[in-house]
DRENMI-189050 format. One record per residue: residue in three letters; chain; y, z negated, x negated of N, C-alpha, C in turn. Coordinates in steps of 0.1 Angstrom, whole numbers. Example, Ala and Ser with C-alpha at 12.3 -4.5 7.8 and 13.67 -1.06 7.14 Angstrom:
r:c:n_v:n_w:n_u:ca_v:ca_w:ca_u:c_v:c_w:c_u
ALA:A:-57:-78:-132:-45:-78:-123:-33:-78:-132;
SER:A:-22:-71:-128:-11:-71:-137:0:-79:-129;
END
This chain:
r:c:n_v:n_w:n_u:ca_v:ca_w:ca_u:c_v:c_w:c_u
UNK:A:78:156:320:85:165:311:79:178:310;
UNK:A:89:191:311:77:204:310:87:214:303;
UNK:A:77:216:292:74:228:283:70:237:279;
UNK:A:77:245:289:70:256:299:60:261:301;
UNK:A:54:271:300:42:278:304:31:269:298;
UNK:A:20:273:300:6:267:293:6:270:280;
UNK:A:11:283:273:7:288:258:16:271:255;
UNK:A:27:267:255:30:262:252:23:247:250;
UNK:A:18:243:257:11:233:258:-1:239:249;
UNK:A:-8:248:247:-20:251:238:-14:251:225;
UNK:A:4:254:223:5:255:207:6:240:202;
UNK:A:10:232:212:11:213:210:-4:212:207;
UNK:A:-11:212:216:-26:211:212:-34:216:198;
UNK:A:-28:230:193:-33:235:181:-27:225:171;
UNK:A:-15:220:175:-5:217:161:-17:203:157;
UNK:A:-12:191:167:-21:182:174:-33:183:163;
UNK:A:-43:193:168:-55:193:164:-57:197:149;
UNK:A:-46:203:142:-43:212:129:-42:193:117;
UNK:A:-31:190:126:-29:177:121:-37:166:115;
UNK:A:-46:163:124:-59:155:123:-71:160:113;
UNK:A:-70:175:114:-82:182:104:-80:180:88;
UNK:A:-64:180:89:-68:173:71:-69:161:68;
UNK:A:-80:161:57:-76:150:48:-67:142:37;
UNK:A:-62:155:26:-54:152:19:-43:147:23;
UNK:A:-32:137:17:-20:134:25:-14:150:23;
UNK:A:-8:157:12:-1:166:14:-2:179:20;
UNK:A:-18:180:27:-23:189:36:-13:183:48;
UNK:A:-16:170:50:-13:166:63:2:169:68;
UNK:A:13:160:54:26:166:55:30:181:62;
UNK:A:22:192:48:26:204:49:25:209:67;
UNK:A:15:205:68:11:211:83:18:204:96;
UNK:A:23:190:93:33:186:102:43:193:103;
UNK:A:51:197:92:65:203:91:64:221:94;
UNK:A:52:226:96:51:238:97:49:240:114;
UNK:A:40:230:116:41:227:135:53:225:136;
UNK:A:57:215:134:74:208:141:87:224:139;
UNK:A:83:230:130:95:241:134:91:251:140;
UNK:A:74:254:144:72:263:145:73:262:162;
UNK:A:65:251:169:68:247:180:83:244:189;
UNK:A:93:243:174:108:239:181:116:248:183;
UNK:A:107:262:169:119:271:171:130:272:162;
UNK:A:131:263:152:140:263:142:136:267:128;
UNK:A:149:268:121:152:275:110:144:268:102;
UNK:A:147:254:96:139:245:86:134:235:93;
UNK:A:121:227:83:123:216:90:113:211:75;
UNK:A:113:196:77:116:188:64:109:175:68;
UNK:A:104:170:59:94:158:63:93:148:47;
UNK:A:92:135:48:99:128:34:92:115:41;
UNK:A:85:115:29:77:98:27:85:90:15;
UNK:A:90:83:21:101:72:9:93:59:3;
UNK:A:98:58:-11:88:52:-18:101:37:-15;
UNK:A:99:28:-26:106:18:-27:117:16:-38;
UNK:A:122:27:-38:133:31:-50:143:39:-42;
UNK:A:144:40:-34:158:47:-27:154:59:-30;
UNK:A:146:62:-35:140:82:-36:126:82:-20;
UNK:A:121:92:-23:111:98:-16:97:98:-26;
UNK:A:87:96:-20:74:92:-31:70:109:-30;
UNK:A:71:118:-17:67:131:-14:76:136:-5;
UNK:A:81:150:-6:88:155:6:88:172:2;
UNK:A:82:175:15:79:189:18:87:196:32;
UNK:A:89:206:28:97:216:34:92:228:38;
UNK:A:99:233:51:91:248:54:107:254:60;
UNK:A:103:266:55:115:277:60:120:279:47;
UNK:A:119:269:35:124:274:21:113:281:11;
UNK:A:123:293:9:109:295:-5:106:290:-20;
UNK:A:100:293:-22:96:283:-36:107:285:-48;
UNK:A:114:295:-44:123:300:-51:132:292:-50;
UNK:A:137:290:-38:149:277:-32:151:269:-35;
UNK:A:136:262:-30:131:247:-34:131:245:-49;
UNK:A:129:255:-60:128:251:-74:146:251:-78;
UNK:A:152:260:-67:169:259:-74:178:248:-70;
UNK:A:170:243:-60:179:233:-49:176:218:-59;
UNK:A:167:218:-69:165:206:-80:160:194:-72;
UNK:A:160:178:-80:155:171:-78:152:170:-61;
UNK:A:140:163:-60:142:157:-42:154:145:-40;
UNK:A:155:148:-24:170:137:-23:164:126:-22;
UNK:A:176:117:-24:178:103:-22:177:100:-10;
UNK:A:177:85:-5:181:83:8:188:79:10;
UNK:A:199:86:12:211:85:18:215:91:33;
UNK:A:228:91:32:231:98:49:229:98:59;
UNK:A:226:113:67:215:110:81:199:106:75;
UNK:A:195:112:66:179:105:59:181:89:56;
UNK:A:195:86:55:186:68:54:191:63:69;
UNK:A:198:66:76:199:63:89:184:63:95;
UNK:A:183:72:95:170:73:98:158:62:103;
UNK:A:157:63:82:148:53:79:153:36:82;
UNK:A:167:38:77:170:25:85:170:17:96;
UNK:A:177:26:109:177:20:117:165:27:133;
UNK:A:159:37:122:143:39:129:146:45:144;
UNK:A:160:51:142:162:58:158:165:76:156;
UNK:A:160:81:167:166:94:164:179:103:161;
UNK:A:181:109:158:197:119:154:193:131:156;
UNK:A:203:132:167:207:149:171:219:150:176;
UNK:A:222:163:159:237:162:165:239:177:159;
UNK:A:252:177:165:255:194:168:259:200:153;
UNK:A:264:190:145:266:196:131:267:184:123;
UNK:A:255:185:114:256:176:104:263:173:92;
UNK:A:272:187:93:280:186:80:295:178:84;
UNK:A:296:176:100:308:168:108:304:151:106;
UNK:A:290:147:106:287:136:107:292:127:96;
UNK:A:300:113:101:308:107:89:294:105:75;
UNK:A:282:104:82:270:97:79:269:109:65;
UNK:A:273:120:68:271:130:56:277:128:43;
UNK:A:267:131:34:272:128:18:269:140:9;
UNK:A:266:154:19:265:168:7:254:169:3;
UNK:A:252:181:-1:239:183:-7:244:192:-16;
UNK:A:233:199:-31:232:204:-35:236:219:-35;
UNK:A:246:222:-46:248:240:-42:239:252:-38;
UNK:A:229:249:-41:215:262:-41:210:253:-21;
UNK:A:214:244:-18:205:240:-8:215:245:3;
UNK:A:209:252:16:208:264:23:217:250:32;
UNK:A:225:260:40:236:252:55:225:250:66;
UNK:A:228:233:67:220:233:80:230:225:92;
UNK:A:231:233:103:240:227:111:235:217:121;
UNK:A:232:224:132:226:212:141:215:209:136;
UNK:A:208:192:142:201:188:134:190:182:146;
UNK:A:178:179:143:173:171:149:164:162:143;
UNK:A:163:149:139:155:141:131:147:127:141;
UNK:A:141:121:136:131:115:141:122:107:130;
UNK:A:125:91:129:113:84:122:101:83:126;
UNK:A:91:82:117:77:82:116:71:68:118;
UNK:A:67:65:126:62:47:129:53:43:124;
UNK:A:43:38:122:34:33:119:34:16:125;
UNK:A:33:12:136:35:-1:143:52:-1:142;
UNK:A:54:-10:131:68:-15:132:69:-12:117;
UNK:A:65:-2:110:68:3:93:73:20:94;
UNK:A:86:24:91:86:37:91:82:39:78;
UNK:A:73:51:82:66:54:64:69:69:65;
UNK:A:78:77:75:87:88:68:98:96:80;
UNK:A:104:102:74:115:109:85:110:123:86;
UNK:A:110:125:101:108:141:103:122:145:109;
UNK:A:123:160:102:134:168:108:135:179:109;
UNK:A:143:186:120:146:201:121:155:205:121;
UNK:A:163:216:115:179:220:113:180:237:116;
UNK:A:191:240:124:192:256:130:180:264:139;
UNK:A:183:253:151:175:257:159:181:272:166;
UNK:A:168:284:164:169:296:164:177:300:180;
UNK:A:184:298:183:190:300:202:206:306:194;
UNK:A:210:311:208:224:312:213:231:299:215;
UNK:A:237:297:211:247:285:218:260:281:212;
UNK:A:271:273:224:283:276:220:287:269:205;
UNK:A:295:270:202:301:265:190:306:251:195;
UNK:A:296:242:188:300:223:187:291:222:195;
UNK:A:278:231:195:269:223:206:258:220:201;
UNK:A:248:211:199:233:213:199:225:224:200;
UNK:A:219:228:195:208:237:199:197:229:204;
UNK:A:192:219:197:177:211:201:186:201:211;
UNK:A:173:205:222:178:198:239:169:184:236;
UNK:A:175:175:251:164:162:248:149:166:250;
UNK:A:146:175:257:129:182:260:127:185:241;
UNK:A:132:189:233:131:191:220:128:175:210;
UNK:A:135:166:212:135:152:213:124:146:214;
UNK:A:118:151:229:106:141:237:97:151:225;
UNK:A:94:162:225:83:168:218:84:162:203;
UNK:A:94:164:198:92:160:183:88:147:185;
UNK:A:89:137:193:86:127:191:72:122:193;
UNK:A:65:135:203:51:135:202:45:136:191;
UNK:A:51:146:185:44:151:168:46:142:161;
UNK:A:55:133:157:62:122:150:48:111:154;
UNK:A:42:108:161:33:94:168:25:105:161;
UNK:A:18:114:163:7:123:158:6:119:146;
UNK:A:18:123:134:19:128:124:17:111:115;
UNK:A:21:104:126:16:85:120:3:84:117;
UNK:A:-8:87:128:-18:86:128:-23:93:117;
UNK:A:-21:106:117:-30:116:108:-24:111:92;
UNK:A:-11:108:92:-9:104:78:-22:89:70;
UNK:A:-19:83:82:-24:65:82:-38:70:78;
UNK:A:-43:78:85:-63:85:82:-58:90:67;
UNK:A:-47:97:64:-50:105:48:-51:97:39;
UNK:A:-40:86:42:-39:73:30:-52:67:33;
UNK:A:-59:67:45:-69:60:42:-86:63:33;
UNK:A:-83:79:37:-96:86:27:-88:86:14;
UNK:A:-78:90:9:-72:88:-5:-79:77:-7;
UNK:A:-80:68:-1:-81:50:-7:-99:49:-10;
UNK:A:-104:60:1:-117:57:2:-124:63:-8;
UNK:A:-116:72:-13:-122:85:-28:-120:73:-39;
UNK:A:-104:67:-42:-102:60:-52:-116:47:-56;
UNK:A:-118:43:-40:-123:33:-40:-143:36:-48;
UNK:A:-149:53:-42:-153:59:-44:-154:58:-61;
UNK:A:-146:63:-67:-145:69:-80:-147:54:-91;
UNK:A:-138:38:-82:-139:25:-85:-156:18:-86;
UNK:A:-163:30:-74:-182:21:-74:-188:33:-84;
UNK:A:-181:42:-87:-192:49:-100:-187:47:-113;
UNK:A:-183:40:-114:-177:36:-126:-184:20:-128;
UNK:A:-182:15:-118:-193:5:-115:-207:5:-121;
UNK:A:-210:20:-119:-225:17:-117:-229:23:-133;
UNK:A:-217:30:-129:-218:35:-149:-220:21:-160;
UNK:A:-212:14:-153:-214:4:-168:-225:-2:-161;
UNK:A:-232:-6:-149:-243:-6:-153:-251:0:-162;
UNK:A:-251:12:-157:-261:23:-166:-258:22:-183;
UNK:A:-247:19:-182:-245:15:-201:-250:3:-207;
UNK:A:-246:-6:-198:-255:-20:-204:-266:-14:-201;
UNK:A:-276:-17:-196:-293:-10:-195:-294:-7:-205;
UNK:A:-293:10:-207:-288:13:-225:-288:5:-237;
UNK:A:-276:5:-233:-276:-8:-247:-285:-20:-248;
UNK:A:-287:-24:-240:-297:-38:-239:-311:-33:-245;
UNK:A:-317:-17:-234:-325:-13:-243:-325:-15:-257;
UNK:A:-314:-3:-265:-316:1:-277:-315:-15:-287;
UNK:A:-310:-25:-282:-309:-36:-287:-324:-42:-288;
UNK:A:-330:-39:-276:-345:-49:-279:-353:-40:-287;
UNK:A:-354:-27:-285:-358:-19:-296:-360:-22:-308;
UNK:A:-342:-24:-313:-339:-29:-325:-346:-42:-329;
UNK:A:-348:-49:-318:-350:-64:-328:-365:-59:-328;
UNK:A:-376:-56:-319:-389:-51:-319:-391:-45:-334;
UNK:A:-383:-31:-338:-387:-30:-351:-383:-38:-359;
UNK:A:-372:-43:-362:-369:-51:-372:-379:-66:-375;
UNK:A:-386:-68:-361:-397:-79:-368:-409:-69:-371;
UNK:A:-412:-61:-368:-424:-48:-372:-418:-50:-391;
UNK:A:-410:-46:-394:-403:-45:-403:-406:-59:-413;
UNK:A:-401:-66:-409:-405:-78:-416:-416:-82:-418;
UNK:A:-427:-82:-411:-439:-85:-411:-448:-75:-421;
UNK:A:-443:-62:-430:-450:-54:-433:-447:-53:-446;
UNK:A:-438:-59:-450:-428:-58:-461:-438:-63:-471;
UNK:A:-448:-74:-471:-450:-76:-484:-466:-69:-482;
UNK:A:-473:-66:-475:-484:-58:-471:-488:-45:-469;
UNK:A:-476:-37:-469:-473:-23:-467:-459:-19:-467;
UNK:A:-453:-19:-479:-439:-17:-480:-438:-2:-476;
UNK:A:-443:9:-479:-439:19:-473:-437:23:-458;
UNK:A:-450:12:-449:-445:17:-436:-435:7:-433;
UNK:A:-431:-4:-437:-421:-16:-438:-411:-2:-440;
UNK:A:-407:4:-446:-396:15:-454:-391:22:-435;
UNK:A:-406:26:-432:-403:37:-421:-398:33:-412;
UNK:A:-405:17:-409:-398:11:-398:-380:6:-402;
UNK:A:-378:4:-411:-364:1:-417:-354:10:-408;
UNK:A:-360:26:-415:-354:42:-412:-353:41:-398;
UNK:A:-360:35:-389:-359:36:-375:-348:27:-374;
UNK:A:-351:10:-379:-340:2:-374:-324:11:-374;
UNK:A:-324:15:-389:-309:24:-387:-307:33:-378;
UNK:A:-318:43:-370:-314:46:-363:-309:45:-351;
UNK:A:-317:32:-348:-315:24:-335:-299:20:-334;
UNK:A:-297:15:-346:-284:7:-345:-275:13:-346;
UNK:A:-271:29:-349:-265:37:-347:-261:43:-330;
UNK:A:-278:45:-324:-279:48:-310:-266:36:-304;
UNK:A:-271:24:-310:-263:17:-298:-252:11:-306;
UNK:A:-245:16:-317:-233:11:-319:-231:25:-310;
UNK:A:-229:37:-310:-228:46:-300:-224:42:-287;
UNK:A:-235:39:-279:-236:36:-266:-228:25:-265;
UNK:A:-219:18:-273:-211:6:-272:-199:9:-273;
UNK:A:-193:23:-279:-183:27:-281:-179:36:-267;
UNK:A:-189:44:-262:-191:52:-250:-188:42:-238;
UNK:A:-193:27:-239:-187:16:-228:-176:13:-229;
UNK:A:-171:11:-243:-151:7:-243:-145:21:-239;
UNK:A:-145:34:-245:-140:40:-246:-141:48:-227;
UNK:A:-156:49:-221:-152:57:-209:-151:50:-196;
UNK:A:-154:32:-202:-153:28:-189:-133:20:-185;
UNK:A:-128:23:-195:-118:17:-194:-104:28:-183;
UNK:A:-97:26:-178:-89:34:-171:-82:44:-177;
UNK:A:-81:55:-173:-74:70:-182:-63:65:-184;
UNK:A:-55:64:-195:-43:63:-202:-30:75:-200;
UNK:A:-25:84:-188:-24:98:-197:-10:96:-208;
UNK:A:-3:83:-205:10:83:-215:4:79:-226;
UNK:A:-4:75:-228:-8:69:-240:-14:74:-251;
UNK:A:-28:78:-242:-34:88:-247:-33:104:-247;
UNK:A:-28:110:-241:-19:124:-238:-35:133:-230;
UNK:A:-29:143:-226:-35:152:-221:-52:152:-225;
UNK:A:-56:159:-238:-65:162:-238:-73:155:-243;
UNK:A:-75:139:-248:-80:125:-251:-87:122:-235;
UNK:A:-76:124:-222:-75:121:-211:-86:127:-206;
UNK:A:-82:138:-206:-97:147:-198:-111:149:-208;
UNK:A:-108:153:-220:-124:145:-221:-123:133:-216;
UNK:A:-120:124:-216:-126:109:-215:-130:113:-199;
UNK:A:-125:120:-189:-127:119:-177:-138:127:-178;
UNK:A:-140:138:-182:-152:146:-181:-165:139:-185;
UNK:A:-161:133:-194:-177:122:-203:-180:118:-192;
UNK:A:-173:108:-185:-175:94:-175:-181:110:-160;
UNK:A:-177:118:-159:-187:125:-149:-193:128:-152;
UNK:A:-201:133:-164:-212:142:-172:-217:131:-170;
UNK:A:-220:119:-171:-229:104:-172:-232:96:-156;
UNK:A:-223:105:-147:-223:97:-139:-229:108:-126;
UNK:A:-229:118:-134:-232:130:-120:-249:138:-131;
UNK:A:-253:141:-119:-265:147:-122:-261:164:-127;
UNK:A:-251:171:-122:-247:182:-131:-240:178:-142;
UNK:A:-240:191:-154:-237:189:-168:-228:191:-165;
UNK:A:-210:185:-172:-201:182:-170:-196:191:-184;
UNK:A:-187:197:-189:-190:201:-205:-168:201:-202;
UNK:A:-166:200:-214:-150:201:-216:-146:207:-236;
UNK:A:-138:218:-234:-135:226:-245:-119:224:-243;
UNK:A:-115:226:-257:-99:226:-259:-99:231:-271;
UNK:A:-89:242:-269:-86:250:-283:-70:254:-285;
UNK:A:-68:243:-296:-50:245:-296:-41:243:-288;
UNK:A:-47:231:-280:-33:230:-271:-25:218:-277;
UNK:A:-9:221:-275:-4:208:-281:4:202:-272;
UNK:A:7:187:-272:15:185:-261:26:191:-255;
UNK:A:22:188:-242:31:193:-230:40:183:-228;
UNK:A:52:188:-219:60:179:-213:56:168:-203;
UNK:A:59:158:-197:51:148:-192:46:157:-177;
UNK:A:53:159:-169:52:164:-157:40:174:-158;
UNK:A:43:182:-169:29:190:-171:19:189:-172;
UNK:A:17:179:-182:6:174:-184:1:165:-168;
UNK:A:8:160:-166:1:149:-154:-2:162:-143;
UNK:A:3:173:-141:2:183:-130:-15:188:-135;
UNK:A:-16:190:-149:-34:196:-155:-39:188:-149;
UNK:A:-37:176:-156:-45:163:-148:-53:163:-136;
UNK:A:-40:165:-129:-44:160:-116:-49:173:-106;
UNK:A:-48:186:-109:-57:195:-105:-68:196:-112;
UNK:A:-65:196:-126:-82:191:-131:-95:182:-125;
UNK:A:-84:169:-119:-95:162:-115:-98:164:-100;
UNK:A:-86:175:-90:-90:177:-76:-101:190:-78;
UNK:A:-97:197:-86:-111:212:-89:-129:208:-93;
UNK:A:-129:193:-99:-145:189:-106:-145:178:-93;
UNK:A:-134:170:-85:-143:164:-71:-150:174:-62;
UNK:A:-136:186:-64:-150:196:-53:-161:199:-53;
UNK:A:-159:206:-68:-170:211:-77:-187:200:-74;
UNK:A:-181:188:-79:-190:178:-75:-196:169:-63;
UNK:A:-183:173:-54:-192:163:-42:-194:179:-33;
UNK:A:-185:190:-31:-182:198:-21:-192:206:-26;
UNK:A:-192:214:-38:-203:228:-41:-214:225:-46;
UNK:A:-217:212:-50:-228:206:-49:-232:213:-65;
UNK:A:-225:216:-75:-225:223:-87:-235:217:-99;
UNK:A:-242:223:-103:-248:220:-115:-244:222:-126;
UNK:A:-236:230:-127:-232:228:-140:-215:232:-136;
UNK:A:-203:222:-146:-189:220:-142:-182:225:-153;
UNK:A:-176:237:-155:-172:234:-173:-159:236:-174;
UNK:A:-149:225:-185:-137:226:-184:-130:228:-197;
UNK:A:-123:237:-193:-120:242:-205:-97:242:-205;
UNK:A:-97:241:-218:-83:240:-217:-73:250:-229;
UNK:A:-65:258:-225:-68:266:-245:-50:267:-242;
UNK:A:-49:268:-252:-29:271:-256:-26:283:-250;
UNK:A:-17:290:-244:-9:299:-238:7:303:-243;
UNK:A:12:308:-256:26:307:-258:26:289:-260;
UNK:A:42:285:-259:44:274:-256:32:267:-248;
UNK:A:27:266:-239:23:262:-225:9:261:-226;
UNK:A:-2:263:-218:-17:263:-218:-20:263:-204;
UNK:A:-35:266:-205:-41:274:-195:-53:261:-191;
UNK:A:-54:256:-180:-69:250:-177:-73:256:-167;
UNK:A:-89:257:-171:-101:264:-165:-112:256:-162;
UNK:A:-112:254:-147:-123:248:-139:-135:254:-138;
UNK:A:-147:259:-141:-158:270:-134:-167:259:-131;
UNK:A:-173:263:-119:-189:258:-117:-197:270:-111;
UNK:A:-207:266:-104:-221:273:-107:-220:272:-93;
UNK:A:-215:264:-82:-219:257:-70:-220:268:-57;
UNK:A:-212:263:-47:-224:268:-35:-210:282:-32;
UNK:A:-197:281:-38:-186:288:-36:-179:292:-24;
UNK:A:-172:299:-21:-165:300:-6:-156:311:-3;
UNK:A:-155:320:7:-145:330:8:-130:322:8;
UNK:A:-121:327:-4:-106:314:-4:-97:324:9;
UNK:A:-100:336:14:-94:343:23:-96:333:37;
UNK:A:-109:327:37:-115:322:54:-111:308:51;
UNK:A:-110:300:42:-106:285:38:-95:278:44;
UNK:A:-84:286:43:-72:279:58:-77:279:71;
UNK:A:-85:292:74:-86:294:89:-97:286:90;
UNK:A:-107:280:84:-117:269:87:-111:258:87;
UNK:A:-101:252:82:-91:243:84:-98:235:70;
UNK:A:-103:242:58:-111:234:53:-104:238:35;
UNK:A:-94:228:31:-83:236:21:-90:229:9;
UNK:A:-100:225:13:-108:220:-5:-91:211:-16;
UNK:A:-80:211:-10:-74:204:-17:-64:214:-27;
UNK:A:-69:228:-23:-61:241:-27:-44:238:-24;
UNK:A:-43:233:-11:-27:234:-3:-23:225:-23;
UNK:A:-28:211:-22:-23:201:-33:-23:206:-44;
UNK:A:-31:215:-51:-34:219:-62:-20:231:-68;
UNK:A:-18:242:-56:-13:249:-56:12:245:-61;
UNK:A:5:229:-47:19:223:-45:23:222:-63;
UNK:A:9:214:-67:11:205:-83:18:220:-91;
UNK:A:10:231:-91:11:243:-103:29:245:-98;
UNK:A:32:249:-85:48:252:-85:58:241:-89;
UNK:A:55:230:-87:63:220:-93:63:220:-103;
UNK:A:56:228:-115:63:227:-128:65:235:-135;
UNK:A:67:250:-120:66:263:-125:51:269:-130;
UNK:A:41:266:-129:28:270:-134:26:280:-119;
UNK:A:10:285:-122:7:293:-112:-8:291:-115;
UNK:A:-13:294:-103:-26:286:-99:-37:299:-94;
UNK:A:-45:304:-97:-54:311:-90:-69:307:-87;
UNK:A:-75:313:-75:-90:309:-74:-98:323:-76;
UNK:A:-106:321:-78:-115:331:-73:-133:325:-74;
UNK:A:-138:327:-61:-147:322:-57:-150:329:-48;
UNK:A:-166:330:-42:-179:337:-33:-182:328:-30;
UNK:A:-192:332:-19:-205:326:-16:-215:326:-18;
UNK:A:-220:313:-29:-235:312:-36:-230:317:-52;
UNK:A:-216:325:-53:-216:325:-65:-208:317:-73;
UNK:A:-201:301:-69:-194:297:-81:-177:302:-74;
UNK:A:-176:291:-83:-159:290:-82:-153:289:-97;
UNK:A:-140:296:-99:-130:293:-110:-116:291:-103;
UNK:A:-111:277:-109:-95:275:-110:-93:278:-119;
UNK:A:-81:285:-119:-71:285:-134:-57:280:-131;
UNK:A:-53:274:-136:-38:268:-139:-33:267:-152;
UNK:A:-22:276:-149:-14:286:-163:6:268:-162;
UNK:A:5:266:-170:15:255:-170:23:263:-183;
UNK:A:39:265:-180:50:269:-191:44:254:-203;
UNK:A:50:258:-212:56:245:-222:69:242:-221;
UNK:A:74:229:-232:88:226:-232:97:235:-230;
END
């Protein structure tokens, strides 16, 4: 099969190699669908991991702007040529998709896409997503294809690629989770110890105590003053084991219950000071809140395993309606201009995705040697 000159084969190789370098799944997505159109030549192109609800668990798009994508509303179903697709796990190229009986319409804000070219995602014998390309950029007659079978065979290389590199992202996701599962582990070690301490403590004074009572009742007094303190220490340290070893709640508990509880359990579990401030924020809508969340907790993994930071501080304060969280550390920092081109997105691509899906906006600013600050500005109701 030949695709023409060499550049071409060096842009398969870049895509290829672009693919594999991330780790996050939504790095990996994004960068699939940005090769696949960029290598094919077409207008859009669209990539969708489907959950087990007839929706999509993630689906990202290139050629639209964020402007589009926030007017074109919910992500689709799987229907049409997207459940064909996934259903019967073969490819579709056809000259106009809005001719195909298989079509069911899309949304008014969502842009015309005529000829089409799609392609399931394998994983042995499991499709775990559909890739596609629509308005391939050429001349051609009216009722024809634009994407040739040479277009086909390539996507379909990217498609086997895009299995692999996905199958590695789900697998470091699993390996952080599993990660985050042994220090919490070791934390309630570290709590019982504690407690066990302050308990033998307690009973040590309390027979000190007893023994003194009819022979020296005043130091009998002092030792008393200690037992109370003791037993304060470790009703403490007993409250600190229910309350930070148990799993974050965010519906339950709401937003800012959430992230302190998560910041305690890393201030305890990480050798830099961990600190968390909130001033007047009141609840958010759910989406919002789970979006702070969850760049909250991708800004303090960096902060913690990547900048190697000593001190993490999070802070969260009301904005109008809406509110503002603020990630800073002290750590090893990074030019955010050189960060794509190193191929090294610290988790920025996901962070950025979270702040536009709920309309928020996201900034960095960070050096080298001097520290990093996120900020994520989230509307309210």
């Amino acid at each position: 099969m030949s695709h023409g000159p060499p550049t071409g084969l060096a842009a398969v190789s870049s895509a290829l190699l672009a693919m594999s370098r991330h780790l996050e799944v939504r790095d990996v997505l994004k960068t699939i669908v940005a090769s696949a159109r960029e290598l094919l030549d077409a207008q859009y192109a669209a990539l969708g991991v489907p959950d087990d609800h007839g929706g999509f668990a993630q689906f990202v798009v290139d050629g639209v702007s964020e402007a589009q994508w926030k007017a074109i509303g919910p992500l689709p179903r799987q229907h049409g040529v997207l459940a064909a697709m996934l259903r019967d796990a073969k490819p579709q190229r056809l000259a106009d998709v809005r001719s195909d009986p298989r079509f069911e319409g899309w949304p008014s804000a969502h842009p015309d896409l005529v000829d089409f070219l799609g392609l399931p995602v394998r994983d042995g014998d499991e499709v775990i997503g559909a890739l596609f390309l629509a308005n391939k950029n050429c001349p051609k007659p009216e009722g024809t294809c634009g994407f040739t079978q040479d277009d086909e065979e390539l996507l379909g290389i990217l498609a086997q690629h895009a299995a692999i590199a996905l199958t590695n992202a789900r697998l470091y996701e699993r390996s952080r989770e599993l990660t985050i599962a042994e220090e919490r582990s070791r934390l309630a070690h570290e709590l019982h110890d504690a407690v066990s301490q302050k308990l033998f403590s307690l009973r040590l004074t309390a027979q000190a105590a007893a023994r003194l009572v009819d022979r020296d009742p005043s130091r009998a007094k002092g030792e008393l003053q200690q037992v109370a303190v003791l037993a304060a220490e470790a009703a403490d340290e007993l409250r600190a084991a229910v309350v930070e070893l148990r799993p974050a709640a965010l519906d339950e508990d709401g937003l800012v219950a959430t992230l302190r509880t998560q910041v305690q359990v890393l201030d305890r579990a990480h050798s830099a000071r961990v600190t968390f401030t909130c001033h007047g924020v009141r609840a958010l809508p759910a989406a919002q809140e789970e979006a702070v969340l969850r760049v909250a907790q991708e800004a303090l993994h960096n902060a913690l395993r990547h900048a190697e930071a000593d001190r993490v501080d999070v802070t969260l304060d009301r904005r109008g309606c809406g509110a503002v969280l603020r990630v800073t550390d002290d750590g090893s920092g990074f030019d955010p201009r050189t960060v794509r081109r190193a191929g090294r997105h610290l988790g920025l691509v996901s962070m950025r995705d979270r702040a536009s899906g709920v309309g928020g906006r996201l900034s960095v600013e960070s050096e080298p040697g001097k520290g990093t600050t996120i900020e994520l500005e989230v509307p309210g109701g």
